[in-house]
N, C-alpha and C positions, 0 to 999 in steps of 0.2 A: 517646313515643307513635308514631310517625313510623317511627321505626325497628321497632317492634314489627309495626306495617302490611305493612312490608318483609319481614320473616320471611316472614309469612302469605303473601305473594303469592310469598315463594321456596318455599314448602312448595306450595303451588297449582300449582307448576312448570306455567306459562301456554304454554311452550311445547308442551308436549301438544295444547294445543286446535285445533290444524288437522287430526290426525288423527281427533278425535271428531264436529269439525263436517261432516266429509267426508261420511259417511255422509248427513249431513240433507240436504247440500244438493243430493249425486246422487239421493235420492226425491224430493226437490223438483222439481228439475229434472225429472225425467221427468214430475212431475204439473201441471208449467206448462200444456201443452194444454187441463188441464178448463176447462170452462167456468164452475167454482165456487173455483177455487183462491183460495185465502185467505192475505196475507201474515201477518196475523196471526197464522195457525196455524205459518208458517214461522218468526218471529221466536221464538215461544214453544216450537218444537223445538230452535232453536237454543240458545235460552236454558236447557233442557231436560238439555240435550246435555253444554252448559258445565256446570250443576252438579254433573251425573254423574260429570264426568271430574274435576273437581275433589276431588270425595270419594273418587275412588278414589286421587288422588294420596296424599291425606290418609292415608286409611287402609293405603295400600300405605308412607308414610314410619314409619307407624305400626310396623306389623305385622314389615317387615323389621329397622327399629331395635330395639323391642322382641326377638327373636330373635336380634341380633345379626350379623345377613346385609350388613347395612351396617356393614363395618368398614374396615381400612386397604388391604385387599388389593382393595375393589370401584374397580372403574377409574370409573363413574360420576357424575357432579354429584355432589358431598356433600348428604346428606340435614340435613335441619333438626333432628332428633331426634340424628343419628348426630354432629352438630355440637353438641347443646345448646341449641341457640337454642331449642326449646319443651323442657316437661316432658311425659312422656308424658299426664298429668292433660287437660296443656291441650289438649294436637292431640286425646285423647279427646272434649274437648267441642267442637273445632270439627270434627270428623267427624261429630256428633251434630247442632251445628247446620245443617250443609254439607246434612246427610240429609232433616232438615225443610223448609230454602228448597227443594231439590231435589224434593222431595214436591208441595209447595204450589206449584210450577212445573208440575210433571206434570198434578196436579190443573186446571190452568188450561188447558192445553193440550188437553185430556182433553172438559172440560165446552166448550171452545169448539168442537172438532169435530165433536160428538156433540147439540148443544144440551142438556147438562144430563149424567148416569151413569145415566140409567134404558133406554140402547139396552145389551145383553146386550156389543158388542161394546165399549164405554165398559167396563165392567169386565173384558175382556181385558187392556189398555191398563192400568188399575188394576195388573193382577195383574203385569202385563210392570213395571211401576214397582217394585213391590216387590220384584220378583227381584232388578231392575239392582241396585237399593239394598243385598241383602244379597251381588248379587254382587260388586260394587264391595268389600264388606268383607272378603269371604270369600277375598278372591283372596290376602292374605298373615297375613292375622287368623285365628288360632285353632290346637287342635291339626290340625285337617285343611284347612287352608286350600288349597286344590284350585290355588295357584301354586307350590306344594312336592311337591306329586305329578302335575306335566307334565300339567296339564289347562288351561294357564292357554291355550295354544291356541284348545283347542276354544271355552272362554268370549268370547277376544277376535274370533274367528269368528264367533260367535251374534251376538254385543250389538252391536260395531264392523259388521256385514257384513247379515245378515238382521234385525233389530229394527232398527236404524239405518236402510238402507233403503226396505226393504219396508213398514217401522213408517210412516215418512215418510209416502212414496208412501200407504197405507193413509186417514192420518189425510186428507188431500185428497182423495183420490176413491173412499172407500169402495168399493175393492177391490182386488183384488191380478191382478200381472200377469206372464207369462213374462218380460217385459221386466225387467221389475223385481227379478226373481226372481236374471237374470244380471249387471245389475250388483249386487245384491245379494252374489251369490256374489265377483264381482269386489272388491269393496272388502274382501272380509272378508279373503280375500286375502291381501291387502297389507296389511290390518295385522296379519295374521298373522307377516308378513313384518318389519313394525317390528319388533314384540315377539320375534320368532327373533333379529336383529342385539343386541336389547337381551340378550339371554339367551348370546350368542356373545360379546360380550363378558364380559359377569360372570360367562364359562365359571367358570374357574380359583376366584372367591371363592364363587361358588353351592355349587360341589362340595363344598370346602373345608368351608361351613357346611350342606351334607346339603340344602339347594335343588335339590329334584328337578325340574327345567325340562325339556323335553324335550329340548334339547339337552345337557344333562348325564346323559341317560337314553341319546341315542344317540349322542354322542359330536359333536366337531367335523368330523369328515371325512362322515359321513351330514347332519350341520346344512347344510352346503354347499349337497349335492345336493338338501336338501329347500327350498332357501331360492329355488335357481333354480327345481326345478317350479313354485311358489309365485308368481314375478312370473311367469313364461311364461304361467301360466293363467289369471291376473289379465287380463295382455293381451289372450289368447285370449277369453276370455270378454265380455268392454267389446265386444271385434270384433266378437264371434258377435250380442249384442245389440244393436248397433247393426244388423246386417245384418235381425236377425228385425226389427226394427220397422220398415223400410224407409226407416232416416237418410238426407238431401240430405246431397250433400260437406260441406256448410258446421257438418253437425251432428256429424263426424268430429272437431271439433277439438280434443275431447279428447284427441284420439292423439297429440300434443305432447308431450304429458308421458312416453310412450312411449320417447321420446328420452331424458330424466334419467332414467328406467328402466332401458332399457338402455345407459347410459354406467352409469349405477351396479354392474350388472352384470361389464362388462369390469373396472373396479376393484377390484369384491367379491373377483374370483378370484385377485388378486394383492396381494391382505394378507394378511401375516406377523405384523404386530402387533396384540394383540385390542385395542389405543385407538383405533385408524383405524377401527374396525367405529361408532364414536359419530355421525361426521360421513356415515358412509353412512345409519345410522339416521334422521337429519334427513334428509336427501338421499331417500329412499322417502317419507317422513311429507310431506313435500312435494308430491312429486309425485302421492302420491292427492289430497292437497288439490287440487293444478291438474286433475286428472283429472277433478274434481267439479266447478270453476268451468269447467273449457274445456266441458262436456256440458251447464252452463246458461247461457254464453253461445251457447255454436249452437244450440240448443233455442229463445232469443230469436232470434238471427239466421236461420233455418229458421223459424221463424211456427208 
């Protein structure tokens, strides 16, 4: 039993979760100031956030095993499916039940913002739920699963960067903001930028098995140069926002992470081998996370 536990939390690949909590807790952060901010709405985005990512784990170990994408040539953690450890029957049902806690998370976070789904923007929120939910599946699930035809971008852009965000910020203080808007843009970002390192890697076995990523669309030497615009404006942009709201030094201290940004950087452009591209991928995923935590402790320390 014990051991079966274990699978599930390696199919969960828990290391994901600082990229997905990034987003909550840079909208949070920005929405410290009101004067209605509510942890509980934070804990249950958070909470929110994790189930999402989890189901996408779920159904992205699915969808690629299934198809065969995950096979001896993916440089990758071995998948659970691609290993045997589950049947595909069973990650089917716990993607199914992944989808319902995840729901009934939503829904909790949803009716505590809103006191109840009868405000018009509580079923926005609804409808934002249900998307995440089919798109979390949809990302390697089906004949068109839109991470086979170089869309997985724009989706990890949207959900990871503006709904993550803006969504945040939103459920606190019932509105939205330029500010918000830019690090919004910023976070999306950069994990635009994880998911480009994860896809630079598994160049060679995507191709191979017809995984249309975008960097198997435009090739590794354009992946590069789209990979630095990508943090440059991530940067660029955290800067710009901080400037428009009129940040104290002390609320800059996100810009720490700027530094394992760009050390990550000067390394990116001197790998030769696509395995070294795995530990740069943690190395971003991280640093948005610190991005997130250094802009909500100087947001506390800034008053």
């Amino acid at each position: 039993m014990l051991r079966y536990f274990f699978i599930w939390i390696q199919a969960a690949r828990l290391r994901t979760l600082p990229l997905s909590l990034a987003g909550i807790i840079l909208g949070n952060a920005l929405a410290l100031g009101d004067p209605f901010f509510d942890y509980q709405i934070f804990v249950l985005a958070l909470l929110t956030a994790t189930g999402f990512q989890v189901l996408s784990n779920f159904a992205n170990d699915y969808g690629d095993g299934i198809k065969g994408t995950d096979n001896a040539m993916r440089i990758g953690p071995q998948r659970v499916l691609q290993q045997q450890l589950l049947s595909p029957k069973a990650l089917l049902t716990g993607i199914f039940v992944t989808a319902l806690i995840s729901f009934g998370l939503a829904m909790a976070l949803i009716i505590t913002a809103f006191d109840g789904i009868f405000d018009s923007m509580a079923w926005m929120f609804i409808f934002l739920t249900l998307a995440a939910i089919v798109a979390a599946f949809k990302y390697t699930v089906g004949k068109n699963a839109y991470g086979y035809i170089g869309l997985g971008d724009f989706f990890v852009f949207v959900f990871f960067g503006l709904v993550a965000v803006m969504g945040s910020y939103f459920l606190q203080t019932q509105s939205l903001s330029l500010i918000s808007l830019y690090f919004a843009l910023s976070m999306g970002l950069l994990s635009v930028a994880v998911l480009n390192l994860n896809n630079m890697r598994d160049y060679k076995s995507d191709r191979e098995s017809h995984k249309q990523t975008l960097v198997v669309l435009i090739g590794l030497k354009a992946a590069k140069g789209y990979h630095l615009s990508l943090i440059i404006l991530a940067i660029a942009l955290s800067v710009w926002g901080g400037f428009q709201a009129g940040f104290l030094p002390i609320q800059y201290l996100f810009g720490l992470s700027f530094l394992s940004l760009l050390w990550h950087l000067r390394i990116f452009y001197g790998i030769e081998n696509e395995r070294d591209y795995d530990g740069q991928l943690k190395l971003v995923a991280l640093s948005s996370f610190f991005l997130a935590v250094g802009l909500w402790i100087g947001m506390v320390l800034g008053g």
